[in-house]
DOKE-35295 format. One line per field, with one value per residue: residue number from 0; chain; residue in three letters; z negated, x, y of N, C-alpha, C in turn. Coordinates in nm, 2 decimals, padded with zeros to 4 digits, always signed. Each point is the difference from the previous one (the first is absolute). Layout:
i	c(NUM|...)
ch	c(A|...)
aa	c(ALA|...)
nz	c(Z|...)
nx	c(X|...)
ny	c(Y|...)
caz	c(Z|...)
cax	c(X|...)
cay	c(Y|...)
cz	c(Z|...)
cx	c(X|...)
cy	c(Y|...)
***
This chain:
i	c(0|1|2|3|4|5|6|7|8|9|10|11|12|13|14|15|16|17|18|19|20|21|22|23|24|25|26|27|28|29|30|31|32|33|34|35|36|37|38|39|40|41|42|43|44|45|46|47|48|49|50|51|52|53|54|55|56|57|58|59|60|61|62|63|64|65|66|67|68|69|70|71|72|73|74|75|76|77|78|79|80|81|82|83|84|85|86|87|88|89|90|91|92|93|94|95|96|97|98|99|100|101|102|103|104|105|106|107|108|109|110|111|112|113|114|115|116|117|118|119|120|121|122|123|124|125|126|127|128|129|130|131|132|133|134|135|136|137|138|139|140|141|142|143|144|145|146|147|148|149|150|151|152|153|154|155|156|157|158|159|160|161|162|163|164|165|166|167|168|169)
ch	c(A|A|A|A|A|A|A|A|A|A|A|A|A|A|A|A|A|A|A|A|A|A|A|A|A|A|A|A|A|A|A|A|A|A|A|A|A|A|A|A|A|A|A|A|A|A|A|A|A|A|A|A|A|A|A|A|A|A|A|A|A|A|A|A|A|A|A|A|A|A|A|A|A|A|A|A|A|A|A|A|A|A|A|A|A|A|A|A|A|A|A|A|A|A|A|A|A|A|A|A|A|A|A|A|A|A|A|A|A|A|A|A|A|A|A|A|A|A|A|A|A|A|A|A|A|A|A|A|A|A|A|A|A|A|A|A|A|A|A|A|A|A|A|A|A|A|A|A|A|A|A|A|A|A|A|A|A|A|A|A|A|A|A|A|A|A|A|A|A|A)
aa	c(UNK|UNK|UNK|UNK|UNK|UNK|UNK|UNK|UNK|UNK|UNK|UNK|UNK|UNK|UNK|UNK|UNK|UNK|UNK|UNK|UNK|UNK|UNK|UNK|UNK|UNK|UNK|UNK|UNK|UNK|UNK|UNK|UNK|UNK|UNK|UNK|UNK|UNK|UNK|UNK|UNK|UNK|UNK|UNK|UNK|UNK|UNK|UNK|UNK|UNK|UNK|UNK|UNK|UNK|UNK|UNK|UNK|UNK|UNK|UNK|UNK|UNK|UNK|UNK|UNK|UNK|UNK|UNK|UNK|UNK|UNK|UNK|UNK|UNK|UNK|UNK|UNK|UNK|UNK|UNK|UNK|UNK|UNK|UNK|UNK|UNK|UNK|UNK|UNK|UNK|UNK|UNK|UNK|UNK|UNK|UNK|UNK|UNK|UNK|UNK|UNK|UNK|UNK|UNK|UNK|UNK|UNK|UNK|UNK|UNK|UNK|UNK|UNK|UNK|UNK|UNK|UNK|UNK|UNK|UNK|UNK|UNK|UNK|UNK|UNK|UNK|UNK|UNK|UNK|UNK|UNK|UNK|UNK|UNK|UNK|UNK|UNK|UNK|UNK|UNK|UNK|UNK|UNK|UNK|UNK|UNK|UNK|UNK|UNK|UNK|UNK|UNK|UNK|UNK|UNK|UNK|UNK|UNK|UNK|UNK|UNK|UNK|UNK|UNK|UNK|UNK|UNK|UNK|UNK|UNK)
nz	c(+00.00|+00.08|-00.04|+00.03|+00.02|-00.09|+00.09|+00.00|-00.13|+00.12|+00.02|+00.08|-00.03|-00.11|+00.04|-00.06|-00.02|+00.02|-00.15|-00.01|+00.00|+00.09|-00.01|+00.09|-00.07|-00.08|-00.12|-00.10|+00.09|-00.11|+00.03|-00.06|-00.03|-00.09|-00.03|-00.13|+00.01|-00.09|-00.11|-00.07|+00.12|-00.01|+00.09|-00.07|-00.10|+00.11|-00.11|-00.07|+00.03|+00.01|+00.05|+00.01|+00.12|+00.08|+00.03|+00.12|-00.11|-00.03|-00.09|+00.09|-00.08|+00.01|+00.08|+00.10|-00.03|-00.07|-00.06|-00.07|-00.07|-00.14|-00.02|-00.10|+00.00|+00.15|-00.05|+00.03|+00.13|-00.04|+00.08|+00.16|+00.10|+00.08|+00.01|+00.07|+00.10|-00.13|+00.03|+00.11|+00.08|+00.12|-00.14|+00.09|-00.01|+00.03|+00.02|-00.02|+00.10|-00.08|-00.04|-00.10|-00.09|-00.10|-00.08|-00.11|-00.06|-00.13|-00.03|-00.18|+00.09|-00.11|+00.07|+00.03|-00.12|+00.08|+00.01|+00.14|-00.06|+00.17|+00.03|-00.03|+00.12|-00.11|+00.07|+00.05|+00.06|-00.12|-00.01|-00.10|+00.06|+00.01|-00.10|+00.05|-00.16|+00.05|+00.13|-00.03|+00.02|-00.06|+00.11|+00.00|+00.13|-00.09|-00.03|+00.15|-00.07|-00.02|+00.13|+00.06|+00.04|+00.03|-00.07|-00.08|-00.05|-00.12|-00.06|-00.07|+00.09|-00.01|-00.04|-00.12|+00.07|+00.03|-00.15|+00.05|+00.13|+00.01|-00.14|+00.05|-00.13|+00.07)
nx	c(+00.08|-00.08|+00.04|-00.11|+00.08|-00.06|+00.07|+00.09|-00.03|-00.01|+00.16|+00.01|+00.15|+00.13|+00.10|+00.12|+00.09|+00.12|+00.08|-00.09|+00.10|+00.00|-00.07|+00.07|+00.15|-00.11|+00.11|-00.12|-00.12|-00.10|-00.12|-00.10|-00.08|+00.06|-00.06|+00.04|-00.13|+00.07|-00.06|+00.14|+00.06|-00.01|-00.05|-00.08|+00.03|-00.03|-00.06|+00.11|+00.08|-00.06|+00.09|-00.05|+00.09|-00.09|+00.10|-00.03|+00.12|+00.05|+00.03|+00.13|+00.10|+00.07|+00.13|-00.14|+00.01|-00.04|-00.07|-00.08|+00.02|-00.13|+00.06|-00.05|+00.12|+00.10|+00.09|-00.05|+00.12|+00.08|+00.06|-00.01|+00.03|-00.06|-00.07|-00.04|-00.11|-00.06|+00.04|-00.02|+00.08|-00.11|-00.02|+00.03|-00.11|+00.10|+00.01|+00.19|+00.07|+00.08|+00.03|-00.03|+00.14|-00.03|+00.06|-00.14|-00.02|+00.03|-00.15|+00.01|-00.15|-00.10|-00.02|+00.15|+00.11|-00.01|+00.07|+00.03|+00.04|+00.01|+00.12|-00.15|-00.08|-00.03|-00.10|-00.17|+00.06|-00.02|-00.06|+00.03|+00.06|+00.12|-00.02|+00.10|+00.10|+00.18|-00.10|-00.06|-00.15|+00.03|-00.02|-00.12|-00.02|-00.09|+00.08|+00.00|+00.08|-00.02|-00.01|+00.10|+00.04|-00.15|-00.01|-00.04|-00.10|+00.08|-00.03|+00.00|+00.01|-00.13|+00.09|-00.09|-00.04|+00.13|+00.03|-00.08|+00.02|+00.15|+00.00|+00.05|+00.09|-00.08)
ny	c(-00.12|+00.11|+00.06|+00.03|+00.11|+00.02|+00.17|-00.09|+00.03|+00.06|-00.02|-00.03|+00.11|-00.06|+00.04|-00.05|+00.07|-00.09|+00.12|+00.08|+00.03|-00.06|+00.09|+00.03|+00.01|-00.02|-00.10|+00.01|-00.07|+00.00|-00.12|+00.08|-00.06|-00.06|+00.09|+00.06|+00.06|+00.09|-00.06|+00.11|-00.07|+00.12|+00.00|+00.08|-00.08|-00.09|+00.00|-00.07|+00.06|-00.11|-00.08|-00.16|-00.03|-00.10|+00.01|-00.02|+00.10|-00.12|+00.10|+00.01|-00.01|+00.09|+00.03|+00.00|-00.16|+00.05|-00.10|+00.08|+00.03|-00.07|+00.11|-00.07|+00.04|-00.05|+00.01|+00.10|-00.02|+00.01|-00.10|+00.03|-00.08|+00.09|-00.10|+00.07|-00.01|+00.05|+00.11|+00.01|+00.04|-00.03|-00.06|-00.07|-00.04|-00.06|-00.11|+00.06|-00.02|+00.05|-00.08|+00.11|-00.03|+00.02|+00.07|-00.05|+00.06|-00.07|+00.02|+00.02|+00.07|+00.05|+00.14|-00.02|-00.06|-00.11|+00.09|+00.00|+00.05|+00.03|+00.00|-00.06|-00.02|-00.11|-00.10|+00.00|+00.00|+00.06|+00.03|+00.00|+00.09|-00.07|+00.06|-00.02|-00.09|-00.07|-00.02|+00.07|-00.03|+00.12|+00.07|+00.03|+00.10|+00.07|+00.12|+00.03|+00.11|+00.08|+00.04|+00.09|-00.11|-00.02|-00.14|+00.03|-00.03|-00.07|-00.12|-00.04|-00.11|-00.04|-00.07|+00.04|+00.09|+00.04|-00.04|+00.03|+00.08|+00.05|+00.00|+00.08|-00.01|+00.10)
caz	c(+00.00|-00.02|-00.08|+00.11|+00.02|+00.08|+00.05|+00.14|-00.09|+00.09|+00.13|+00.07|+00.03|-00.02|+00.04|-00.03|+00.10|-00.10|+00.09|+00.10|-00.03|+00.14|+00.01|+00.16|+00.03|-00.14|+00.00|+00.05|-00.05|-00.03|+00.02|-00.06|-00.04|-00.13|-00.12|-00.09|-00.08|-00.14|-00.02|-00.03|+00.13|+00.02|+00.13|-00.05|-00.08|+00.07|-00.12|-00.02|+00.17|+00.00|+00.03|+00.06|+00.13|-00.01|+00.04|+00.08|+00.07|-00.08|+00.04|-00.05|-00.12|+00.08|-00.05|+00.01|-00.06|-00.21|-00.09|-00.08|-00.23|+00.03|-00.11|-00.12|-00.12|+00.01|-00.04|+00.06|+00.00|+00.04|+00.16|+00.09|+00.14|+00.04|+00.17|+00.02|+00.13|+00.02|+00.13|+00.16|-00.01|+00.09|-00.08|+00.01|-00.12|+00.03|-00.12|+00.01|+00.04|-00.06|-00.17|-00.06|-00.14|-00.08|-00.16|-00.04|-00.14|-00.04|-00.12|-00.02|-00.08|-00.08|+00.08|+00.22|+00.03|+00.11|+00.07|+00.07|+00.08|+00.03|+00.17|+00.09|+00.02|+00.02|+00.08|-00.01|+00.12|-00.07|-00.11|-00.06|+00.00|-00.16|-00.10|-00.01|-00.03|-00.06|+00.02|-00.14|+00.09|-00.08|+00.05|+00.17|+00.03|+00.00|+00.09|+00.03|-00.07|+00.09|-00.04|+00.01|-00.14|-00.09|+00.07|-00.09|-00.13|-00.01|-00.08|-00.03|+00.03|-00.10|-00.03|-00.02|+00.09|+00.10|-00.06|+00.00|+00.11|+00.04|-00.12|+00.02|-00.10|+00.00)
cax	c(-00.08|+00.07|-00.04|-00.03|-00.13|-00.14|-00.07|-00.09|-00.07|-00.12|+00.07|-00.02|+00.18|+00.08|+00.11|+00.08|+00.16|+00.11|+00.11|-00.04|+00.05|-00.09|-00.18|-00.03|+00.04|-00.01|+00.04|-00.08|-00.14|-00.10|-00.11|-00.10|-00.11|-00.02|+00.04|-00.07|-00.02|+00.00|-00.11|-00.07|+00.02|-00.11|+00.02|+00.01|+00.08|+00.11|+00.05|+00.01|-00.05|+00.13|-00.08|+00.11|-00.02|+00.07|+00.11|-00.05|+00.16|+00.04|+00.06|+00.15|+00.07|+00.12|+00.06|-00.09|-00.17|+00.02|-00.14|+00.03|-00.05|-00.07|-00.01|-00.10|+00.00|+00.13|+00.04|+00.01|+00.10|+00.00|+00.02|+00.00|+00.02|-00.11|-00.04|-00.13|-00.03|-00.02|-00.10|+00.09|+00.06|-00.09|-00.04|-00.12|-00.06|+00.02|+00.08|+00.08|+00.04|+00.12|+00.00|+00.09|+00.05|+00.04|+00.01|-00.08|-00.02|-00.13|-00.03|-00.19|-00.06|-00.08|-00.14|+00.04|+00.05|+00.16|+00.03|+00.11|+00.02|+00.13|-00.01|-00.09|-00.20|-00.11|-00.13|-00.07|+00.07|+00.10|-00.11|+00.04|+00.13|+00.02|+00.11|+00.11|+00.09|+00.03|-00.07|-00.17|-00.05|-00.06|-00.18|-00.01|-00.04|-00.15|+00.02|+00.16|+00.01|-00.05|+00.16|+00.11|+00.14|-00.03|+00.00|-00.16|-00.06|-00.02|-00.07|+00.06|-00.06|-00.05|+00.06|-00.07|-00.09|+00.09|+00.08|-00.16|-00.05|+00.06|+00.05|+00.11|-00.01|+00.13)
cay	c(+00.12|+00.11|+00.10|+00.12|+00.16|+00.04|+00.08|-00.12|-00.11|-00.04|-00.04|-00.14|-00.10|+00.08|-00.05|+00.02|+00.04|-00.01|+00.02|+00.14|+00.13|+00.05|-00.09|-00.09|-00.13|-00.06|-00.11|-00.11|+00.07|-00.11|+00.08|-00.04|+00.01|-00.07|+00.08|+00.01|+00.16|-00.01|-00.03|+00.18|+00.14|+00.13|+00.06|+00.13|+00.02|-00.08|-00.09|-00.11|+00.04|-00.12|-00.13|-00.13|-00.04|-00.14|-00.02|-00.14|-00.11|+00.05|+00.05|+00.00|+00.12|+00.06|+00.12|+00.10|-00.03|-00.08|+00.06|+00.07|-00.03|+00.12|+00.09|+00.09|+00.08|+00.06|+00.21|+00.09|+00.05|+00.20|+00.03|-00.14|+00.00|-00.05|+00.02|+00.00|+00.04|+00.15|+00.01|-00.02|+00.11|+00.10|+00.03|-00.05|-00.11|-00.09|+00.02|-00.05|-00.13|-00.02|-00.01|+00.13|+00.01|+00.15|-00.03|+00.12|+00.03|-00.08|+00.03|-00.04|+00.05|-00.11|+00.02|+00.02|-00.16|+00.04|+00.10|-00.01|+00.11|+00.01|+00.05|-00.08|+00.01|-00.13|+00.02|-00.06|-00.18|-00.07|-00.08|-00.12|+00.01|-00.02|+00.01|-00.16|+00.06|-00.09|-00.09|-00.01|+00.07|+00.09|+00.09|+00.04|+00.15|+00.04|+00.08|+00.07|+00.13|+00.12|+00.14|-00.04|-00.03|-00.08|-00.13|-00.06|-00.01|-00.18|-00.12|-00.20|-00.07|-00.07|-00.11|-00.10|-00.04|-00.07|-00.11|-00.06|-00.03|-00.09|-00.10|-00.01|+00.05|+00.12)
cz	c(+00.00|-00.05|+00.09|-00.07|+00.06|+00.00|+00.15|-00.04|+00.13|+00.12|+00.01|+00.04|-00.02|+00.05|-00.11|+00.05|-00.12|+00.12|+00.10|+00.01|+00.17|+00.00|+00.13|-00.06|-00.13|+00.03|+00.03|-00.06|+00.00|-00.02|-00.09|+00.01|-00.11|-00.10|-00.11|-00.10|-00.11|-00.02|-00.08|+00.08|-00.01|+00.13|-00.04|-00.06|+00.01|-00.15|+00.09|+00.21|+00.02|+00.06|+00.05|+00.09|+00.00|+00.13|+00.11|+00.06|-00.11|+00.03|-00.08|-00.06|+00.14|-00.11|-00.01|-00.04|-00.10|-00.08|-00.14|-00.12|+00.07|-00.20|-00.07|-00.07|-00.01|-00.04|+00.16|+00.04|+00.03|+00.13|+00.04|+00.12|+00.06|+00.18|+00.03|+00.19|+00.06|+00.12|+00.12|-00.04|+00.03|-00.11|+00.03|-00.04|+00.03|-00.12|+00.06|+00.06|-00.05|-00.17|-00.05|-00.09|-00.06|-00.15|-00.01|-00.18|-00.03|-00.15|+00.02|-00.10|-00.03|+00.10|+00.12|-00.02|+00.02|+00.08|+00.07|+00.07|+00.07|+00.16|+00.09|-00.01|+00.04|+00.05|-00.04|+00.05|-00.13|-00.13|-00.02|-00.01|-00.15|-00.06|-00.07|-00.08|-00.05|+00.05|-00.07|+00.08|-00.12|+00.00|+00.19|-00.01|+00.04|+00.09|+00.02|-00.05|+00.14|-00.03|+00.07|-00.06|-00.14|+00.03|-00.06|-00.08|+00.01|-00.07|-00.03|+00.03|-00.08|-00.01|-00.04|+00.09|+00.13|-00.05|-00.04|+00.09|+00.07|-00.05|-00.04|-00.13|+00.05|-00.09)
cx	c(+00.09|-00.06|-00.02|-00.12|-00.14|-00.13|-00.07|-00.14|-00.12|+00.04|-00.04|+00.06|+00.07|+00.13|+00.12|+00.10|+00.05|+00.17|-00.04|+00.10|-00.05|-00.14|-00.01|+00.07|+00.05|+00.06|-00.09|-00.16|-00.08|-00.12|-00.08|-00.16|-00.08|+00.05|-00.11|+00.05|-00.01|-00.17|-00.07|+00.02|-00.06|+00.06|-00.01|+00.08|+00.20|+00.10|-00.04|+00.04|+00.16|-00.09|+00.13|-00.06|+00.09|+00.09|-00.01|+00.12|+00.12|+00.16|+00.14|+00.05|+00.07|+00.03|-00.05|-00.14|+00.01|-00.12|+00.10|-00.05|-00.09|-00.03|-00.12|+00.04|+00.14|+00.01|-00.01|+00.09|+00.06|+00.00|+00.01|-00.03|-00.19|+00.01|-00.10|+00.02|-00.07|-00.11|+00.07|+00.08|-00.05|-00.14|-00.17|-00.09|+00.05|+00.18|+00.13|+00.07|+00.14|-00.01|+00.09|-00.03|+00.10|+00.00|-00.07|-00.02|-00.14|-00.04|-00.16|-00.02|-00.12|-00.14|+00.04|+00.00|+00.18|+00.01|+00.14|+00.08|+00.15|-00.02|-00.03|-00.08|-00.06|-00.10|-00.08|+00.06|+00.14|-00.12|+00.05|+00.17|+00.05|+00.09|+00.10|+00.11|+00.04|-00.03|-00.10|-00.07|-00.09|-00.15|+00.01|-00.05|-00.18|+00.00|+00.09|-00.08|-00.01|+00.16|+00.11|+00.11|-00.05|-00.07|-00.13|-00.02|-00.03|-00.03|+00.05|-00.08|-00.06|+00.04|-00.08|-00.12|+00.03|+00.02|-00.16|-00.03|+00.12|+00.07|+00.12|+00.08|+00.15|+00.08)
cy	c(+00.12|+00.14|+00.16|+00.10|-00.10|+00.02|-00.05|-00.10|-00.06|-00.08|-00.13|-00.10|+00.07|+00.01|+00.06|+00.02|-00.01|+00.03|+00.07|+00.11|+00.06|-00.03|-00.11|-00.12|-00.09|-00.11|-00.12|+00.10|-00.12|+00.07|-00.12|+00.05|-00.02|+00.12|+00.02|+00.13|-00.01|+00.04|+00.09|+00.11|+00.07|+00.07|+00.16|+00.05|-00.04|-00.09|-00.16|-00.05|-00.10|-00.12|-00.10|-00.01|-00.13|+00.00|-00.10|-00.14|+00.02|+00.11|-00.03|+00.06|+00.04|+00.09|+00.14|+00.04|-00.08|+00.06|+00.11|-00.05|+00.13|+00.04|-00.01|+00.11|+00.07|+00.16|+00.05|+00.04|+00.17|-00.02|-00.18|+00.06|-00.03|+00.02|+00.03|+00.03|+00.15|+00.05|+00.04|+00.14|+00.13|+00.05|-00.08|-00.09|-00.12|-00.08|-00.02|-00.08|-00.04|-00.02|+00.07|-00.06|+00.09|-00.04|+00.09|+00.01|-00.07|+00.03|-00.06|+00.09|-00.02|-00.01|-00.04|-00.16|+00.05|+00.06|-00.03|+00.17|+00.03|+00.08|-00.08|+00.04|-00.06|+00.09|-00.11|-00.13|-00.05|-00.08|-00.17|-00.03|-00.04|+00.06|-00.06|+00.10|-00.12|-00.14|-00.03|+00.11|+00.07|+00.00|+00.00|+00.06|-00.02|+00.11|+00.11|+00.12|+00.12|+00.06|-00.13|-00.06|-00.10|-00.10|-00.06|-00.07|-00.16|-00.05|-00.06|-00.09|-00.09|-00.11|-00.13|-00.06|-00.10|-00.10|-00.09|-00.06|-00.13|-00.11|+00.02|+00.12|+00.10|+00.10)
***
């Protein structure tokens, strides 16, 4: 299973790219149809806006592609390296075709959550982006922040609900 944004909660198929740093020419992409919405998603509210998609093959460790730890409770780090795809250069609604990574400043605050801030500009086409430090995948991004230079607002993944659904004790 894999762990995805979604704001797709209505799609019909999903596809994964692993090892994207090109959007055209990802190491390997898997497609599904078999997913499952966290079961307090509030689409208004965009809480609990996480879901597992079942994976249709199994996939290889590489050098490039390795599952992550996923954090209940990891410290906040002051800083870490994030990627995100952004939006085209021409400024248009469309997202990125190069993966930008940048060291951004990390904090939590009690009303935002996690805050990622640096000289990036996540966009709507980064939702679910993770917040990785150490190989421990912290929180993922609810949403990219307004304004320039700043990367958005994240969660911690519900752990126990994943560790329900797939058995599996992360």
């Amino acid at each position: 299973m894999s762990i995805i944004d979604f704001s797709i909660h209505s799609a019909r198929f999903v596809w994964i790219r692993y090892n994207a740093v090109n959007v055209i020419n990802p190491e390997l992409v898997t497609e599904s149809n078999t997913f499952r919405v966290h079961p307090n998603f509030n689409a208004n509210t965009g809480a609990n806006n996480i879901g597992l998609v079942s994976v249709n093959r199994f996939v290889e460790s590489t050098d490039t592609i390795a599952p992550v730890a996923l954090s209940r409770d990891a410290e906040v780090p002051e800083s870490t390296i994030l990627c995100i795809w952004g939006e085209d250069d021409d400024g248009e609604d469309v997202p990125g075709e190069q993966l930008q990574c940048n060291e951004v400043n990390v904090y939590e605050e009690e009303e935002e959550g996690i805050v990622a801030h640096g000289n990036i500009a996540a966009s709507r086409f980064d939702l679910g982006t993770p917040l990785v430090s150490d190989g421990v995948q912290i929180a993922y991004m609810v949403a990219p922040t307004a304004g320039n230079y700043i990367s958005g607002k994240y969660i911690r993944p519900d752990v126990d609900w994943i560790n329900s659904i797939t058995g599996l004790d992360l």
